[in-house]
C-alpha positions in Angstrom: 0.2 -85.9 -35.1 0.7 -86.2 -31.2 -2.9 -83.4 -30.9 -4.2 -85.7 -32.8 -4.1 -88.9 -30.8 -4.6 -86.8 -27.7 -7.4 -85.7 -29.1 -8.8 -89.5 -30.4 -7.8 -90.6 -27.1 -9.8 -88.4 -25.5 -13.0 -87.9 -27.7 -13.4 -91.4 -28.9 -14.7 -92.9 -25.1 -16.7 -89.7 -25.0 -18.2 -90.3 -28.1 -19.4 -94.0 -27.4 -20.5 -92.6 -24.0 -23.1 -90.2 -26.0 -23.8 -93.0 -28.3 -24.7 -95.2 -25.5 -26.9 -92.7 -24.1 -28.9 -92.3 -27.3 -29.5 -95.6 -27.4 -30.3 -95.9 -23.9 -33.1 -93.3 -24.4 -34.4 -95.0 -27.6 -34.9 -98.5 -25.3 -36.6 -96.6 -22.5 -38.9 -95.0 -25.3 -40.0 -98.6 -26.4 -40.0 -99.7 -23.1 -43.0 -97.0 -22.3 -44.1 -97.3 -25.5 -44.6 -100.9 -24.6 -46.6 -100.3 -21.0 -48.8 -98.0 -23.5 -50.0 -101.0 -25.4 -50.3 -103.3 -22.9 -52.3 -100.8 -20.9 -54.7 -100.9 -24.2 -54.6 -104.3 -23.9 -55.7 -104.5 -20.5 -58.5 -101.7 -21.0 -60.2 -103.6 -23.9 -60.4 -106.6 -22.0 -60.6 -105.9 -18.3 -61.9 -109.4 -16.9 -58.3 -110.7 -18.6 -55.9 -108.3 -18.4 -52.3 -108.5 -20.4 -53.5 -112.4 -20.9 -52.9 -112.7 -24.7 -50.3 -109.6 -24.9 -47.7 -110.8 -27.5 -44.8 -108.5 -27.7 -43.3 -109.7 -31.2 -46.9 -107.9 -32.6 -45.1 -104.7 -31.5 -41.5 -105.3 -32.7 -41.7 -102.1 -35.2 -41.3 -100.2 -32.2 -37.5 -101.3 -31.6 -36.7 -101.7 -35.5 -34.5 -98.1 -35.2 -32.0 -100.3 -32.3 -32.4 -103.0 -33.5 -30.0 -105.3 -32.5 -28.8 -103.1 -29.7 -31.2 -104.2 -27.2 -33.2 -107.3 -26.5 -36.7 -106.4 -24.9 -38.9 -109.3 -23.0 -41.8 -108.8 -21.2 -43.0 -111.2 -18.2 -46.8 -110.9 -17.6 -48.8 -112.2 -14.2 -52.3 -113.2 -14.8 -53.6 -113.6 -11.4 -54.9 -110.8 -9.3 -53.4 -107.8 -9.3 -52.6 -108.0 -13.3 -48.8 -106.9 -13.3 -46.1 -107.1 -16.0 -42.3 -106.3 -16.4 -40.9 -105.1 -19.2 -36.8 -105.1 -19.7 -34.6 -104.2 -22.2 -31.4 -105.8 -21.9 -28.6 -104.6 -23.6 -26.9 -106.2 -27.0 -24.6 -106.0 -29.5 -22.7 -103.0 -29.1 -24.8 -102.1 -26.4 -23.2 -104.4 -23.8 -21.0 -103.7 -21.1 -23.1 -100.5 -20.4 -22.9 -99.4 -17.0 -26.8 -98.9 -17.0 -27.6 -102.5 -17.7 -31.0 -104.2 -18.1 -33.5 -101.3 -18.0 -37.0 -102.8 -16.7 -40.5 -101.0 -16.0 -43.0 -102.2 -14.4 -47.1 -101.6 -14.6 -46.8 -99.4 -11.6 -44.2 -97.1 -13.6 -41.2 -98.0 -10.9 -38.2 -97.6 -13.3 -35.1 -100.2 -12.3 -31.3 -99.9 -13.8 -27.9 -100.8 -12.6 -27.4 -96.8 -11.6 -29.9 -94.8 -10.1 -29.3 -91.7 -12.8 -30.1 -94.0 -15.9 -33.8 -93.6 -16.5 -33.9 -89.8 -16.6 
């Protein structure tokens, strides 16, 4: 019984950590899923750039973590066209340690720790 809760002890926070990561991985693959469209966007209408981008057309893209992660994206009309896209973390998601995950139309990649967008 005592190997036992050693071993639950022990494997349990190792467990979430991995499940964590999976998800983690699942947002960043929306996330440039995401730049991919709005890159289309952009390319079939050039003088207007991500004007008219509407993320909730896309929302089948997140429907496998769904609720684990909230994703926004902010869009600048004026000249250079830029965007950020961010998925912050929800439901059981929260509290970890990599945070918000954003990306930005350059491709820089931001999270609370350096080693999270791998």
């Amino acid at each position: 019984m005592a190997v036992l809760a050693i071993l639950a002890t022990v494997g349990y926070p190792l467990y979430s950590e991995q499940v964590e990561k999976s998800r983690r991985g699942d947002a960043q693959g929306v996330l440039l899923a995401l730049a991919n469209q709005l890159e289309q966007h952009r390319a079939a209408q050039p003088n207007t750039g991500y004007t008219g981008f509407v993320i909730n057309d896309f929302a089948g893209l997140w429907d496998a973590i769904n609720g684990s992660y909230d994703f926004t994206v902010a869009l600048n009309a004026g000249t250079p066209f830029s965007y950020t896209l961010t998925a912050a973390p929800a439901g059981g998601q929260v509290g970890d340690r990599c945070g918000d995950l954003t990306l930005d139309e350059l491709g820089s990649k931001v999270a609370a720790e350096a080693n999270c967008w791998k």
